[in-house]
VEXLUM-607654 format. One record per residue (C-alpha): residue number from 1; residue in one letter; chain; y, z, x. Coordinates in nm, 4 decimals. Layout:
! residues N
   vopa   baba   lokol         py         pz         px
    NUM      A       A          Y          Z          X
...
***
This chain:
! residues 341
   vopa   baba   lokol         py         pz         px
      1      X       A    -2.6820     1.3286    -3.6002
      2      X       A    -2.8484     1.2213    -3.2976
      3      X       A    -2.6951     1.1745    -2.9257
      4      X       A    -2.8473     0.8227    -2.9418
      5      X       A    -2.5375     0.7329    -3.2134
      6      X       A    -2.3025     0.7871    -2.9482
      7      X       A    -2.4109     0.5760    -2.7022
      8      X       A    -2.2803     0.2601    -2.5877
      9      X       A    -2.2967    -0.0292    -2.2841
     10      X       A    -2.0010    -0.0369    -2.0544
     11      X       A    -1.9719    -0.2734    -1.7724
     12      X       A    -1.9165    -0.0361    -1.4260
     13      X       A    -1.6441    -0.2405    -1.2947
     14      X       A    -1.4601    -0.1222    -1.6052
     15      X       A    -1.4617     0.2801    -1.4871
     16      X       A    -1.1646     0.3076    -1.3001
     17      X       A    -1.2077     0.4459    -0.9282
     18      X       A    -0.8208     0.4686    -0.8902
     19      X       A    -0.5438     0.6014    -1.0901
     20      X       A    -0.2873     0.2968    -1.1800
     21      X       A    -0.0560     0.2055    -0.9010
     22      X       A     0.2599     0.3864    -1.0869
     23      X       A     0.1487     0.6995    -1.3268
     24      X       A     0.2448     0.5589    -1.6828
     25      X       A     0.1600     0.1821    -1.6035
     26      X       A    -0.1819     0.1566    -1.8088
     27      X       A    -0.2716     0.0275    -2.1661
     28      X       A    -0.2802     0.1193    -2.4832
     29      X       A    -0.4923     0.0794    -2.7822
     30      X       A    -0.3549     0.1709    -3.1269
     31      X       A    -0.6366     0.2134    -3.3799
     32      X       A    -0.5414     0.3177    -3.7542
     33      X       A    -0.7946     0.5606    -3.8282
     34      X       A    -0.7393     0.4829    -4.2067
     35      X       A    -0.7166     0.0912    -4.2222
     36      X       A    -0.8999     0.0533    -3.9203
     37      X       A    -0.6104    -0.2094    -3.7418
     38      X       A    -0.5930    -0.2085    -3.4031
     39      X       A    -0.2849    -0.2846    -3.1497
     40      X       A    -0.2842    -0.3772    -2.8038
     41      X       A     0.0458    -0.1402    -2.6415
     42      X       A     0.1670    -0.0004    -2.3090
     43      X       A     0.1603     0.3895    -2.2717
     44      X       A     0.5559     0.3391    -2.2126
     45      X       A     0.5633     0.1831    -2.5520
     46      X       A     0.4622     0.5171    -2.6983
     47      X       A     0.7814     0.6079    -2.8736
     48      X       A     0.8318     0.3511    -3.0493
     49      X       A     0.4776     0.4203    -3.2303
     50      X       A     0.5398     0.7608    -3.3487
     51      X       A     0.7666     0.8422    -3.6581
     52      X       A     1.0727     1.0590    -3.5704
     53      X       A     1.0421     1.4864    -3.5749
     54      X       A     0.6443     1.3865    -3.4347
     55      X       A     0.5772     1.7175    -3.2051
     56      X       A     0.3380     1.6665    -2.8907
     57      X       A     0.1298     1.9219    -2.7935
     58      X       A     0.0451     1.9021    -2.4386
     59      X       A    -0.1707     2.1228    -2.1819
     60      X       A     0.0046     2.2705    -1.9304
     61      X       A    -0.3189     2.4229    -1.7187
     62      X       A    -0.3216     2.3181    -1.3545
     63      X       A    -0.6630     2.1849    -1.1817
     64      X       A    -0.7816     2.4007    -0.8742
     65      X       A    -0.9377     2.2274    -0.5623
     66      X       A    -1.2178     2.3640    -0.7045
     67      X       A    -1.4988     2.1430    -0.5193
     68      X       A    -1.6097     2.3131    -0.2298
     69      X       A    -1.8320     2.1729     0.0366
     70      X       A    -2.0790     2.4465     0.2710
     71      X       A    -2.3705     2.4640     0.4825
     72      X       A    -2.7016     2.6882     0.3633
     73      X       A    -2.7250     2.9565     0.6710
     74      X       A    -3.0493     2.9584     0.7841
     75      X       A    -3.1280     2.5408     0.7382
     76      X       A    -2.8054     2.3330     0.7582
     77      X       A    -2.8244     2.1777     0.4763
     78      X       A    -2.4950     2.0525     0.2599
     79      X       A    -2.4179     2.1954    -0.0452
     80      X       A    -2.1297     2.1150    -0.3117
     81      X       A    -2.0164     2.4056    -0.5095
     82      X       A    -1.7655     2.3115    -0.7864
     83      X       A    -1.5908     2.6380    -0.8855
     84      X       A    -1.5824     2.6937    -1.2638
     85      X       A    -1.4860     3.0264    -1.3624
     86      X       A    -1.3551     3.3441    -1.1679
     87      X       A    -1.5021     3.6763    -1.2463
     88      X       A    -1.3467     3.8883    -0.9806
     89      X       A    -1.1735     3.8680    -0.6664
     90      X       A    -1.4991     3.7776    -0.4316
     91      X       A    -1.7252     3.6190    -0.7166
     92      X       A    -1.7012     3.2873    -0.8826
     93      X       A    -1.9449     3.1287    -1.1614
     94      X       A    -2.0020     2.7479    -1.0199
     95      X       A    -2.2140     2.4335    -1.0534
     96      X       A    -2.4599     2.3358    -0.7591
     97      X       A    -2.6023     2.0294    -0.6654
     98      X       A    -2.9683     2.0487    -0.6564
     99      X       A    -2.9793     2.3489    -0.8059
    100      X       A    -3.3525     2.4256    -0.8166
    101      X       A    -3.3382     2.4441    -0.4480
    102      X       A    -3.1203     2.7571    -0.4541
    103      X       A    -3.2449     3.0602    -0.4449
    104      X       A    -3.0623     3.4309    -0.5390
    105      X       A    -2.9602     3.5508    -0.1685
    106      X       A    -2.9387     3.2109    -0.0096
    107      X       A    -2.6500     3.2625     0.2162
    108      X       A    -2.3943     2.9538     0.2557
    109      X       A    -2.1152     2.8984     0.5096
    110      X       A    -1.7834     2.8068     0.3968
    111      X       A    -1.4657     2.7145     0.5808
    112      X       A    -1.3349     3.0577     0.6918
    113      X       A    -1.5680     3.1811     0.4469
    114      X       A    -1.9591     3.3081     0.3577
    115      X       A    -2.1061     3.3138    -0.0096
    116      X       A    -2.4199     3.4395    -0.1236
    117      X       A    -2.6015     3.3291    -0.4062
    118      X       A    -2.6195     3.6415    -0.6898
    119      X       A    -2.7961     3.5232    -0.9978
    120      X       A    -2.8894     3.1809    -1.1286
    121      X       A    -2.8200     3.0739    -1.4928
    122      X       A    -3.1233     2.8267    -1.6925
    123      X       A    -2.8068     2.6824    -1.8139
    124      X       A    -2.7112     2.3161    -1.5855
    125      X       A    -2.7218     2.4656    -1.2210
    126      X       A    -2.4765     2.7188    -1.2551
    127      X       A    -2.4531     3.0366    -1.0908
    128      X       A    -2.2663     3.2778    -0.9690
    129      X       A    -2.1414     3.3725    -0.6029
    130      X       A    -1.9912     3.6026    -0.4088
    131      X       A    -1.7615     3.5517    -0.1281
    132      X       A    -1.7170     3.7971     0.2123
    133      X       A    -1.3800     3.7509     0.1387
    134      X       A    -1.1442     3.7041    -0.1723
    135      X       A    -1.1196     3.3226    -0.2902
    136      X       A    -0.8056     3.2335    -0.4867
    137      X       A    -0.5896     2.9317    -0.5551
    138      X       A    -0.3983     2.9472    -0.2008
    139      X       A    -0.7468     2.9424    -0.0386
    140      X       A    -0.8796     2.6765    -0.2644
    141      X       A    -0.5624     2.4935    -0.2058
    142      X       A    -0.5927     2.4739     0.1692
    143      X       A    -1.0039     2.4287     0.1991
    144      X       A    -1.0903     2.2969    -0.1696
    145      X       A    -1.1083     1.9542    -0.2640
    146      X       A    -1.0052     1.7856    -0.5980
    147      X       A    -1.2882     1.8246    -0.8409
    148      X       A    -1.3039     1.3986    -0.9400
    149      X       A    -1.5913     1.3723    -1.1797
    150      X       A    -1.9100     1.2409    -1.0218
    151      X       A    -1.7965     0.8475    -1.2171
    152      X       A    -1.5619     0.7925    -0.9296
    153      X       A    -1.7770     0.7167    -0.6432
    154      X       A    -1.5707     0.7800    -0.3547
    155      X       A    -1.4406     1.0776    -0.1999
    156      X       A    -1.1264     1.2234    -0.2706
    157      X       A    -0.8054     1.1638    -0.0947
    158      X       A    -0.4024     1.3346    -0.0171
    159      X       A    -0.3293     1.1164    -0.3052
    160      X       A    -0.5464     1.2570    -0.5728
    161      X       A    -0.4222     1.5911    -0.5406
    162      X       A    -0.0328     1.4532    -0.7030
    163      X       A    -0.2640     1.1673    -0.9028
    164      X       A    -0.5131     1.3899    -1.0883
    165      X       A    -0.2812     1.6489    -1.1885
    166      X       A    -0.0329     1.6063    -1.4919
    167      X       A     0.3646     1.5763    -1.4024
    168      X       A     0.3992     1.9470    -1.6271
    169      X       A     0.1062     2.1508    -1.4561
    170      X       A     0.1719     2.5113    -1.4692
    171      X       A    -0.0790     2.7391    -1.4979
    172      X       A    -0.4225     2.7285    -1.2236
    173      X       A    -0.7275     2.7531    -1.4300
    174      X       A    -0.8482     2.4461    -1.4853
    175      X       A    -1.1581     2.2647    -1.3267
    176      X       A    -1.0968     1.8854    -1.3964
    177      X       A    -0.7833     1.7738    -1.5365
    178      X       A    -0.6937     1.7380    -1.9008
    179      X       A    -0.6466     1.3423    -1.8289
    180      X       A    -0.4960     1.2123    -2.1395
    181      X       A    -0.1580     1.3882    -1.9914
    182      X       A    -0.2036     1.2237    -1.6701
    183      X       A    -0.0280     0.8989    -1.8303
    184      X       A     0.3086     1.0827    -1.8564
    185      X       A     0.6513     1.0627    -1.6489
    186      X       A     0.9207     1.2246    -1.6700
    187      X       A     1.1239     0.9367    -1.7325
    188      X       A     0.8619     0.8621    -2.0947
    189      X       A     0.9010     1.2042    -2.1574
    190      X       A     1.2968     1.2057    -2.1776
    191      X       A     1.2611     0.8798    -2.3930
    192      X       A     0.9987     1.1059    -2.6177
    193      X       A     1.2981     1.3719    -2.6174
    194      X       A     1.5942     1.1424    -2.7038
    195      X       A     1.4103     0.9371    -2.9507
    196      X       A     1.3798     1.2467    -3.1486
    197      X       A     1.0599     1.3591    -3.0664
    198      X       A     0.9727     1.7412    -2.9943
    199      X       A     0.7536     1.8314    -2.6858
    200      X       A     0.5526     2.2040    -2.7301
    201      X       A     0.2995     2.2939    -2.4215
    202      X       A    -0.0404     2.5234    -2.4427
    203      X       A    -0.2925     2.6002    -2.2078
    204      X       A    -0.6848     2.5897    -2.1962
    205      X       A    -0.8329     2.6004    -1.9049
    206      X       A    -1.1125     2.2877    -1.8243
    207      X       A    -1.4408     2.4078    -1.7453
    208      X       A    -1.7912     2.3678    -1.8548
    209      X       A    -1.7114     2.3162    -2.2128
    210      X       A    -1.5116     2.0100    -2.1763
    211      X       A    -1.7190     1.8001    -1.9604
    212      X       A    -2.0988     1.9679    -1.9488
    213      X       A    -2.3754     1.6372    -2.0973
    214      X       A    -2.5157     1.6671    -2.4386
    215      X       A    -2.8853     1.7311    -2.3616
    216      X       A    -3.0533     1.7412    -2.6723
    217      X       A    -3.1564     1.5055    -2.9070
    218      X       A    -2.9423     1.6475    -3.2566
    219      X       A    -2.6324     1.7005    -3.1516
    220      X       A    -2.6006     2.0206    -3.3691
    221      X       A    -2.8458     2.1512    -3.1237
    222      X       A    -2.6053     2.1793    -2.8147
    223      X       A    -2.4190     2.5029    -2.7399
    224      X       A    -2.0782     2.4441    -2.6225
    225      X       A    -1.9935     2.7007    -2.3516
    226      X       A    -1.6344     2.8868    -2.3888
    227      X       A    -1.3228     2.7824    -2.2356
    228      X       A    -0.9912     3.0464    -2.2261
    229      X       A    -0.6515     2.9453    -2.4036
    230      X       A    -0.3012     3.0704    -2.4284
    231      X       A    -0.0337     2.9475    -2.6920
    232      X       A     0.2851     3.1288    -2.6570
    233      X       A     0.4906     3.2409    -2.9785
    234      X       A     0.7423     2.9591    -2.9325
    235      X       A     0.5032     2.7360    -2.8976
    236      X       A     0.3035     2.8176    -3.1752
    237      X       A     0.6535     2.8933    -3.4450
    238      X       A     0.7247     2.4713    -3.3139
    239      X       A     0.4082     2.3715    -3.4344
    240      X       A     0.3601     2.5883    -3.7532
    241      X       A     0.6964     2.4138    -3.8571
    242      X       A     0.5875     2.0461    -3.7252
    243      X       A     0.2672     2.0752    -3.9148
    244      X       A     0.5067     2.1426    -4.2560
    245      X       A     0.7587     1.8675    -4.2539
    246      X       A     0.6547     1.6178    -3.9528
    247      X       A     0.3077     1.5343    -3.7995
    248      X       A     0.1353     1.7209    -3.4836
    249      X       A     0.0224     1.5110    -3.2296
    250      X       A    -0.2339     1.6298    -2.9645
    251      X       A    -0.2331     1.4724    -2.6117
    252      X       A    -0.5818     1.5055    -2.4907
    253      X       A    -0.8850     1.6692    -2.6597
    254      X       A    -0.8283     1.9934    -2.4676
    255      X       A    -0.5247     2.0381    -2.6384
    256      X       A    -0.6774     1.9179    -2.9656
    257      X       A    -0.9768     2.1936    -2.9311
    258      X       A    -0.7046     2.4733    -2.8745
    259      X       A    -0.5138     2.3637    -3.2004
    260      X       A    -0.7967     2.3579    -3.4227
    261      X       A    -0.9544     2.6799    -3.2793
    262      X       A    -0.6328     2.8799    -3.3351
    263      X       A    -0.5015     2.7877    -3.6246
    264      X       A    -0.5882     2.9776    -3.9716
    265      X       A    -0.6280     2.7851    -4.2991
    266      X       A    -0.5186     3.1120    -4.4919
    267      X       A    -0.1735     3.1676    -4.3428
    268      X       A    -0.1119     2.8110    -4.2215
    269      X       A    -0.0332     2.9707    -3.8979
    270      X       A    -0.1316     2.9600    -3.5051
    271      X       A    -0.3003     3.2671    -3.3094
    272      X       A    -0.0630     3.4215    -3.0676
    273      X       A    -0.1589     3.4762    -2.7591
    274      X       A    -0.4789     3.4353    -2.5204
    275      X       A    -0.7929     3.3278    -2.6974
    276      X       A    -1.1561     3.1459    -2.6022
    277      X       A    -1.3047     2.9043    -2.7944
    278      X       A    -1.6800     2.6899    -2.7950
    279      X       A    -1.5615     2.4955    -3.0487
    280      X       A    -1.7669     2.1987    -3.0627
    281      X       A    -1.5993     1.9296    -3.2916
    282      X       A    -1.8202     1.6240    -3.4140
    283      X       A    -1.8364     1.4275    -3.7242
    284      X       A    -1.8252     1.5815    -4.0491
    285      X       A    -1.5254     1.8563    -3.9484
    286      X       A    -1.2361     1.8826    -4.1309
    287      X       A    -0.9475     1.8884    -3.8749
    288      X       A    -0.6261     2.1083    -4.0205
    289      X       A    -0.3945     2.1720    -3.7539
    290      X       A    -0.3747     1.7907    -3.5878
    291      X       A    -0.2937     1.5070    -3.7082
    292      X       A    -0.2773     1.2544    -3.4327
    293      X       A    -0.4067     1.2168    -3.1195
    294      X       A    -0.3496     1.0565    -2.8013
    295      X       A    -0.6660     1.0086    -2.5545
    296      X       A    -0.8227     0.8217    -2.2844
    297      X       A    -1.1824     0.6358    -2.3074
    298      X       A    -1.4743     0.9291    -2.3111
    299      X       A    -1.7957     0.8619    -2.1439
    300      X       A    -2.1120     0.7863    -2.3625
    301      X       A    -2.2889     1.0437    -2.5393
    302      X       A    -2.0132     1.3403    -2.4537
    303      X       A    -1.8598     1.5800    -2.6570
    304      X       A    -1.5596     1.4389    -2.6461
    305      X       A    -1.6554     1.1295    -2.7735
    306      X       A    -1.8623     1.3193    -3.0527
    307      X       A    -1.4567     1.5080    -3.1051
    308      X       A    -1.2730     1.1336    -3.0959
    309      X       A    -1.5491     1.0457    -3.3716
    310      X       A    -1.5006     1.3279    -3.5904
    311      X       A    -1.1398     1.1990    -3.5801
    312      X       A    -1.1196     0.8752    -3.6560
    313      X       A    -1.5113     0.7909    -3.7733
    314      X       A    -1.8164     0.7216    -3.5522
    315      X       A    -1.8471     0.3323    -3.6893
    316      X       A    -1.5321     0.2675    -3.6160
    317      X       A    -1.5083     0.4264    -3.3045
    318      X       A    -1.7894     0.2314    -3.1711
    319      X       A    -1.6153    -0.0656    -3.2565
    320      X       A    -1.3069     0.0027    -3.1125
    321      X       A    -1.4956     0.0894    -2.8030
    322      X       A    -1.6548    -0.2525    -2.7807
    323      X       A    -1.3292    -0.4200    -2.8278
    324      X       A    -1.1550    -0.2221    -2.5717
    325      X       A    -1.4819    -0.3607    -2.3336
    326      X       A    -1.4232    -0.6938    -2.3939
    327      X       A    -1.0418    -0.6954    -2.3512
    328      X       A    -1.0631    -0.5043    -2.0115
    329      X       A    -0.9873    -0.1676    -2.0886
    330      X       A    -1.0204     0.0525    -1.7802
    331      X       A    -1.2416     0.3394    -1.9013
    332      X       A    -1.2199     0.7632    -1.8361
    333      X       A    -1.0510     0.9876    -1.5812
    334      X       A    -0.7888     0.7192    -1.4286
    335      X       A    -0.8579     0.4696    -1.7161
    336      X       A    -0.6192     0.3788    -2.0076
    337      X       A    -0.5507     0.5377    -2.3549
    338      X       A    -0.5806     0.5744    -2.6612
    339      X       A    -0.3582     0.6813    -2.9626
    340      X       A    -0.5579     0.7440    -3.3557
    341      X       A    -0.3201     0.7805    -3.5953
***
């Protein structure tokens, strides 16, 4: 298939800047993957939509301050760094801004910090650099900034770092949020609970898989790169018995990509444990471990609208898309939702 197929026309004023003014207070559209009707919901209305004994899956990583702003040394110049994976205490693979202008050695000033520029990657502008000094999350906390995608065009603020972070964030890894769980409150997740629902929580940690641009032209040309995943044994016993008597629903595609790359079709069963996976889901895959899913608006020509495809069928995606345009929808990172069933 070609990227092309997976491109459509959305208005800008439709790409929300801004989460909602209350977390949980956005829209939902309902599409039956196999009839193809759509419903125009509330998040809140969410379970009374799902049959009783559904289990959500939901990922539990936590987003760093990952974007960090420096200086080059010996011109002044600004540079972004956005942190994307750390390899040791000092040393960090990142994205770059401009990245043809930096060079292996360029030295770059940091708040309380220096980096230097090891070795640079063909792949996107990333690289990898090392720090005088160590860089974990308590640094990153107090000098990073939140890592909003480039689509919001302002710069971040106190109230991002509570906004663009799910309610249930445990475990630092992750650099951009897995936003479909950004819709949840406590308040809809004790009405999930009491209305005979069952919550289960994984982790897989957002980096370059998750939100890198398709670049070529077939789609089965683009090399997904791997992101790290933990699903403890409760966790995974819950689902393994959901997936036998009730359905599995994922909320987001992060949590979706960790499903399918863990579970095995010969013992009907989950992977234990910590895992990786550059699984890149697009039409024509058979999905066996999920059988919902619950998901915000994905920007054109992504993976993750190639994954929401694969789920529900590329036509009808589109057209769902184009409806949600004309009725409003607010689109991505602090947009509104979806739930395929």
């Amino acid at each position: 298939m070609k990227t092309s197929d997976f491109d459509f026309d959305l208005p800008p004023e439709l790409i929300a800047q801004h989460p909602p003014p209350l977390r949980g207070q956005s829209r939902l559209l309902v599409l039956d993957r196999k009839t193809g009707k759509r419903e125009h919901c509330m998040v809140n209305d969410l379970p009374d939509l799902l049959e009783t004994g559904t289990t959500l899956v939901f990922n539990d990583s936590r987003v760093r301050k990952a974007r960090l702003a420096g200086v080059q040394e010996d011109t002044g110049a600004a540079a972004e760094f956005l942190l994307t994976k750390k390899l040791d205490a000092f040393t960090w693979k990142a994205l770059v801004k401009r990245s043809k202008r930096r060079k292996p050695g360029s030295r770059y000033l940091f708040p309380e910090r220096t980096g230097t520029i090891e070795s640079m990657s063909t792949n996107e502008g990333e690289i990898a650099i090392r720090f005088d000094k160590s860089v974990d999350d308590v640094y990153l906390e107090k000098c990073g900034h939140v890592p909003l995608p480039p689509y919001i065009r302002r710069e971040d603020t106190a109230a991002d770092s509570a906004q663009y972070q799910t309610i249930y964030a445990k475990e630092p890894g992750s650099s951009a949020a897995p936003t479909a769980g950004l819709h949840f409150t406590d308040a809809l997740l004790d009405k999930l609970n009491q209305t005979g629902m069952n919550t289960v929580f994984v982790t897989l940690h957002v980096g370059l898989g998750t939100f890198l641009p398709v670049r070529s032209e077939n789609i089965e040309d683009h090399i997904m790169h791997e992101e790290e995943y933990s699903i403890a044994d409760d966790a995974a016993a819950k689902i393994e018995a959901a997936k036998k008597e009730k359905k599995v629903l994922a909320v987001g595609t992060t949590s979706l990509r960790t499903l399918e790359s863990a579970w095995s079709d010969n013992s009907g069963s989950l992977q234990r444990g910590e895992g990786s996976t550059a699984i890149f889901i697009y039409p024509g895959y058979r999905f066996r471990a999920v059988d919902m899913l619950f998901t915000n608006f994905h920007t054109p020509c992504s993976t993750l609208l190639m994954l929401v495809s694969a789920f529900a069928g590329n036509e009808l995606i589109m057209e769902t898309y184009n409806e949600a345009i004309k009725e409003g929808y607010r689109f991505f990172s602090y947009g509104d939702a979806m739930l395929i069933r």
